[in-house]
C-alpha positions in Angstrom: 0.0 0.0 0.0 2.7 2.7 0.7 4.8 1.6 -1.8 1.8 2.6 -4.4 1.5 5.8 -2.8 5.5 6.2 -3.6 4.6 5.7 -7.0 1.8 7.9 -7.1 3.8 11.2 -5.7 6.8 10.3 -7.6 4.5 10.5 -10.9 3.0 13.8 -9.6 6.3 15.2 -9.0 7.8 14.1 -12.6 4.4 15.4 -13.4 4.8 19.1 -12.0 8.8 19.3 -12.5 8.3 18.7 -16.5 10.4 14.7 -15.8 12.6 15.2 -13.2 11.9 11.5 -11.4 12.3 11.8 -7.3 14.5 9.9 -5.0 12.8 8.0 -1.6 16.0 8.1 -0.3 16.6 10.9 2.8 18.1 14.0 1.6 21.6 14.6 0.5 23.8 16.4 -2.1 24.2 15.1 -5.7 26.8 17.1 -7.1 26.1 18.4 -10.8 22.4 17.3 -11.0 19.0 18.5 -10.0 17.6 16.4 -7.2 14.1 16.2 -5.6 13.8 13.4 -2.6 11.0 12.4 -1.3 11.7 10.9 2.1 9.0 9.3 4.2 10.2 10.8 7.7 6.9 8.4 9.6 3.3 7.4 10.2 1.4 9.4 12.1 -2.0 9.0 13.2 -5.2 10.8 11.4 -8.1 11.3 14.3 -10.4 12.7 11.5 -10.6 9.4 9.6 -11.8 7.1 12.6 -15.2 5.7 13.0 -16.5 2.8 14.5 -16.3 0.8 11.6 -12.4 1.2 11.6 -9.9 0.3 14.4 -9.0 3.1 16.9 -5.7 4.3 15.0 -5.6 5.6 10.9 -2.2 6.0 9.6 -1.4 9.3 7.4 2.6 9.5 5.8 4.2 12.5 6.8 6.9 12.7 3.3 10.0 15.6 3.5 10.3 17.1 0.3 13.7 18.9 -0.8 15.1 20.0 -3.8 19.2 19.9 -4.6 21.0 21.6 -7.3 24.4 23.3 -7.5 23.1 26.5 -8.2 20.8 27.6 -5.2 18.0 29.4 -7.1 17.7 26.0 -8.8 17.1 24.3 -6.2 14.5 27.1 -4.8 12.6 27.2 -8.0 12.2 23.5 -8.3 11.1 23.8 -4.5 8.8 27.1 -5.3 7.0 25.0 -7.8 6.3 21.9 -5.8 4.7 23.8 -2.9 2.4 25.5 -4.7 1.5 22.5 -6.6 1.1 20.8 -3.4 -1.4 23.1 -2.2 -3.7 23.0 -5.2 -3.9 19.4 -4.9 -7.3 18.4 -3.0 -5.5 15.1 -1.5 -2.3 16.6 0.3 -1.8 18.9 3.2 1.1 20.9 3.4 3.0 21.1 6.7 5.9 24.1 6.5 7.0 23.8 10.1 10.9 24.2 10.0 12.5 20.4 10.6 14.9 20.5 13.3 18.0 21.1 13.4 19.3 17.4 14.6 17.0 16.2 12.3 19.4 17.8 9.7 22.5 16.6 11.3 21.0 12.5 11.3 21.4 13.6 7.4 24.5 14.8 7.4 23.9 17.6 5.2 23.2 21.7 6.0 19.7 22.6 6.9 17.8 23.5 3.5 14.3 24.6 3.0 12.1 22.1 2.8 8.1 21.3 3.5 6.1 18.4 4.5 3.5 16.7 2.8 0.9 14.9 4.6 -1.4 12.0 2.7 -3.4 9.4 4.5 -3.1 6.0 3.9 -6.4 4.6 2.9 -7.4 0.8 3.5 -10.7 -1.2 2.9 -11.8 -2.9 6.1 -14.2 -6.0 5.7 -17.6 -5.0 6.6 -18.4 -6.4 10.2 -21.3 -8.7 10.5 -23.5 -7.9 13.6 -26.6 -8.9 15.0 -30.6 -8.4 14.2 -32.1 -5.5 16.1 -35.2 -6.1 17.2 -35.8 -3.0 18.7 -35.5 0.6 17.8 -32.8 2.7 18.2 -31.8 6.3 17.7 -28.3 7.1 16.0 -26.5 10.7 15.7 -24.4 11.4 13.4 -21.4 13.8 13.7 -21.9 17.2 11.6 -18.5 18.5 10.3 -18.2 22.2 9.2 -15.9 24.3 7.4 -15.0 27.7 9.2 -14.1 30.9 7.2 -11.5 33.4 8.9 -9.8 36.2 7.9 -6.6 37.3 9.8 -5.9 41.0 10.8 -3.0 42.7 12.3 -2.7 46.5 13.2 -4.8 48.7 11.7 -6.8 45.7 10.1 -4.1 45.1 7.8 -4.5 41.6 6.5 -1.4 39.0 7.6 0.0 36.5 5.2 1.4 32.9 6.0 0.3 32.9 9.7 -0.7 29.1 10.6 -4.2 28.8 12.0 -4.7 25.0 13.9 -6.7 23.4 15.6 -4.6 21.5 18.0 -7.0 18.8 19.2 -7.5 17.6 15.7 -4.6 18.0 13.8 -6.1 20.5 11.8 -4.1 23.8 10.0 -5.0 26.5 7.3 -2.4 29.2 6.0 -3.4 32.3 5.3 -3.5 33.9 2.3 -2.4 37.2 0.7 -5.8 38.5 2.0 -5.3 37.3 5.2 -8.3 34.9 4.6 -7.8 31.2 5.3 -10.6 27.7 5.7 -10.2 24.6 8.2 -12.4 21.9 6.7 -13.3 19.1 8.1 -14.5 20.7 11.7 -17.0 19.0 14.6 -20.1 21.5 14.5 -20.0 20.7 18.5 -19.0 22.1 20.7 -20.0 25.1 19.3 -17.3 27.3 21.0 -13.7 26.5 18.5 -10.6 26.6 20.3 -8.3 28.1 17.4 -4.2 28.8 17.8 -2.4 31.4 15.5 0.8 31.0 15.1 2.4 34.6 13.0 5.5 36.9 13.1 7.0 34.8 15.9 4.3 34.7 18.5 1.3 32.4 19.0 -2.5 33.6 20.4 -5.3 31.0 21.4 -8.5 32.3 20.7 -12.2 30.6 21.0 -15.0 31.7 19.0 -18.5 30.6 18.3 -19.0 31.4 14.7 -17.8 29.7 11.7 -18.3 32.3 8.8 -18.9 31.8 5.4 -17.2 32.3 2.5 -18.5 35.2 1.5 -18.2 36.5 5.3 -15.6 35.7 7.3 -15.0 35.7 10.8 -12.3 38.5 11.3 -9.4 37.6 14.0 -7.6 40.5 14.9 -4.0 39.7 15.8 -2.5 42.3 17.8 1.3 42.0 16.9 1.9 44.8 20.0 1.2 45.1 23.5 0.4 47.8 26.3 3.2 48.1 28.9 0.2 49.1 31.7 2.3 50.8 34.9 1.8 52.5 38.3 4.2 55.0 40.2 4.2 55.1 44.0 6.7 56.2 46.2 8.5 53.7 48.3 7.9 55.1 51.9 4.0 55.1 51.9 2.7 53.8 48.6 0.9 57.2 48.1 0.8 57.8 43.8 3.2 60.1 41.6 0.8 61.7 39.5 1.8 64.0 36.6 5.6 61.9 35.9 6.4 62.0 32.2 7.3 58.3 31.6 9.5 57.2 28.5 10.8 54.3 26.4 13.4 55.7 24.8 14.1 53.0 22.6 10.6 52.9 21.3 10.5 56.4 20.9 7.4 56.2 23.5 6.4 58.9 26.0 3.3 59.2 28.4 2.6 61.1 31.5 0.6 59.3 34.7 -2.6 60.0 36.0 -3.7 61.2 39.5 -3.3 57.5 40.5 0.2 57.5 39.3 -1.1 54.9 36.4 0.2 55.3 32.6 0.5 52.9 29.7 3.0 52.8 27.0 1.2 51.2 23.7 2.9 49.6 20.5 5.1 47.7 22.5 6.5 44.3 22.1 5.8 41.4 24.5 8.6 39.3 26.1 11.2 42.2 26.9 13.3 44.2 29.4 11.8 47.8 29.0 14.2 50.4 30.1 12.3 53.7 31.0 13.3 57.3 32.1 11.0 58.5 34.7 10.7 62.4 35.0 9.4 63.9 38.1 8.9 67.6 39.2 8.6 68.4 42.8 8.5 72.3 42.9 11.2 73.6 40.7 13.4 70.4 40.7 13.2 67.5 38.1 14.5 64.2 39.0 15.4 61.3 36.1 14.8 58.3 36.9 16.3 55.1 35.3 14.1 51.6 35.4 14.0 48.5 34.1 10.8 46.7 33.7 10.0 43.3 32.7 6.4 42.7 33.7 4.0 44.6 31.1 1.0 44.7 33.6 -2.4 44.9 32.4 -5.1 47.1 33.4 -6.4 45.8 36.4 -2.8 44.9 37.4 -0.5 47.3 36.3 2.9 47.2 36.8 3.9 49.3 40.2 7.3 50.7 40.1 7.8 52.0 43.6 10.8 55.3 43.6 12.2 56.9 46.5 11.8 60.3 46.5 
């Protein structure tokens, strides 16, 4: 059975690459010749495909596709080509997770950029033969859905390649140029959809109750920024510094708190050491302030950066 679906993706990739015929073998360099392998890195198991007519477990092959060629933009173009053929074909998914990097050193070669292609392995199982039923019985039957998104970043400015899953079954979608993206093949229940973006480096779980249409939708806004949310007291007593121009120099952000010494810095990145200069005026004197922050707060729990005046 796998060995038929060797054949069958080494005929679509002679297919798409105009005869250039693919190696199983894992990847390597083949000096002075265009190379494609197409390396079956394991069986993996496809939740979406069981039923109760079929054992517990349903094998998909997870392949590694790489291209080789002594010039480099060879070697990309041949690569270019098969992803994109790849995604047009209704039978594949296409994984672009970066392999790593010990998997790359088993091979004995640089890391190179490859992608993954995903196909299940089908198999006819014997119908089973089960007893009369006399009485009656009620069956329910699972609905599956598709649901339509559209991925926004600041300013509702559509982002491109982000990974949308659905980590309890194995599902993914890429978005588009548009930002817009489909997961087929999702459980109308529950109704609320546990979703994970994964784009420019940072991941966001969101849970939503709609599942669009085509036509409309549902819009994810991705906020690639955060709010550093902070509070001034003064050491001895607690009691609020109100009117302190606070700055991130390095952002090129400046604010001023309130009369409960609160402020908030926006645009700025998550994960960080923020270095601010705090400016306070008691009567005719202005004090500077050096601090380093590393917790961004939030609104109900901002940051408080006690100073000693």
């Amino acid at each position: 059975m796998i060995d038929q679906i060797d054949e069958r993706l080494s005929a679509w990739v002679e297919g798409v690459l105009g005869g250039i015929k693919p190696q199983l073998t894992p990847p390597k360099d083949a000096d002075g010749t265009l190379a494609v392998n197409l390396y079956l890195l394991e069986l993996v198991d496809d939740p979406l495909r069981r039923n109760t007519t079929r054992p517990p477990l349903q094998p998909a092959l997870r392949y590694l596709v790489t291209t080789y060629a002594d010039e480099p933009k060879d070697a990309h173009r041949l690569l270019g080509m098969l992803v994109y053929a790849a995604f047009a074909h209704t039978e594949f998914e296409v994984e672009l997770n970066p392999l790593p990097h010990n998997s790359w050193s088993a091979f004995k070669i640089a890391p190179r950029p490859a992608f993954i292609l995903r196909i299940p392995l089908p198999h006819e199982w014997p119908t089973l033969t089960v007893p009369l039923v006399r009485e009656g019985a009620t069956t329910q039957g699972v609905a599956m859905v598709s649901f339509f998104g559209r991925l926004l970043g600041p300013n509702r400015i559509p982002l491109a390649n982000a990974r949308i899953q659905v980590p309890d079954l194995q599902r993914y979608a890429h978005t588009d140029a548009h930002g817009n993206f489909t997961l087929s093949g999702i459980p109308a229940a529950p109704r609320l959809k546990t979703l994970q973006v994964m784009a420019r480096q940072r991941t966001m779980t969101v849970r939503l109750a709609a599942t669009g249409s085509e036509a409309q939708p549902v819009e994810i806004l991705f906020d690639l920024f955060s709010a550093l949310h902070g509070q001034l007291v003064q050491a001895d007593d607690g009691s609020p510094i109100a009117d302190a121009r606070v700055e991130l120099p390095a952002l090129f952000r400046t604010t001023t708190s309130d009369r409960n010494g609160r402020f908030t810095l926006d645009g700025v990145p998550p994960n960080g050491a923020y270095l601010l200069e705090i400016h306070i005026t008691v009567g005719s004197n202005t004090r500077t302030i050096s601090e380093t922050v590393t917790d961004l707060g939030s609104e109900d729990q901002p940051s408080i950066i006690r100073i000693d005046l």
